[in-house]
C-alpha positions in Angstrom: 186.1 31.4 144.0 187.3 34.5 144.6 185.0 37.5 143.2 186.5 40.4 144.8 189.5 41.9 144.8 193.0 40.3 144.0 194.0 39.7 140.5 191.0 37.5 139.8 188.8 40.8 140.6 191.1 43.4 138.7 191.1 40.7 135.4 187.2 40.7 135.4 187.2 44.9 136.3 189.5 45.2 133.2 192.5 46.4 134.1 195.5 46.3 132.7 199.1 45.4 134.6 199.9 49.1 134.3 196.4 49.8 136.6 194.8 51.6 134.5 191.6 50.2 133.0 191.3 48.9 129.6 188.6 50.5 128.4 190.3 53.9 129.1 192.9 52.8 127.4 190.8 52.0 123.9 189.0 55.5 124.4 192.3 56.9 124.2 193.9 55.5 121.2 190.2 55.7 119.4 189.8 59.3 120.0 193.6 60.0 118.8 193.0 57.7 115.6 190.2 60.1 115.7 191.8 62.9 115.6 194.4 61.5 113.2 191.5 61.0 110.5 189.9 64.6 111.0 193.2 66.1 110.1 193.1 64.3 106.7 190.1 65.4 106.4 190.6 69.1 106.5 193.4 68.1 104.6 191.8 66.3 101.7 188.7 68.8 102.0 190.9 72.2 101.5 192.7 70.1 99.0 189.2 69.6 97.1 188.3 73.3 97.5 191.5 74.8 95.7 190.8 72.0 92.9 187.7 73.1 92.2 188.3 76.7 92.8 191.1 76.6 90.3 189.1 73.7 87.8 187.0 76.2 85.0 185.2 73.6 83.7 182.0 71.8 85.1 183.4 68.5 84.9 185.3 66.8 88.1 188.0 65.3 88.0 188.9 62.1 89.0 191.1 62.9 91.6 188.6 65.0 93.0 186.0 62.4 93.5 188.9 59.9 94.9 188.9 62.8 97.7 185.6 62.7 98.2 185.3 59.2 98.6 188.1 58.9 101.1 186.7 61.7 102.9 183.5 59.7 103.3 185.8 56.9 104.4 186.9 58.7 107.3 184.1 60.4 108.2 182.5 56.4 108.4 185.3 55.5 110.7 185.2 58.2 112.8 181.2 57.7 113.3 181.6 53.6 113.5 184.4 54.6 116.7 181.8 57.1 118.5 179.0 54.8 118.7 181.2 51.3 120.1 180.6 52.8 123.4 
């Protein structure tokens, strides 16, 4: 029963072989995936802009509201990632 230290204590700290601790780890790759899904995003949303800018009627397309939905997409898993932790 060993509860400190040793491999038994780094297992129930979290770490990984590497040393590093897991949960690091996640915060990393969540906040890149992150990142990732704020660049569509701004890409999508400028997309959106010059459509409408350039659209005369005051009517929206479908491919404009497929942009806003996958922008509300993304901005749901970027919020559901912020508050795991």
């Amino acid at each position: 029963m060993n509860t400190h230290g040793g491999p038994e204590g780094d297992a129930q700290k979290g770490k990984l072989p590497n040393g590093k601790l897991q949960m690091d780890e996640i915060l990393k790759a969540d906040h890149a995936k992150s990142l990732d899904d704020l660049r569509q995003i701004t890409e999508l949303s400028q997309s959106l802009a010059a459509e409408m800018e350039r659209d005369t009627s005051h009517v929206l397309s479908l491919s404009s509201i497929r942009k806003t939905e996958e922008i509300e997409k993304l901005a749901r898993r970027i919020r559901s990632r912020m508050r795991k932790f």
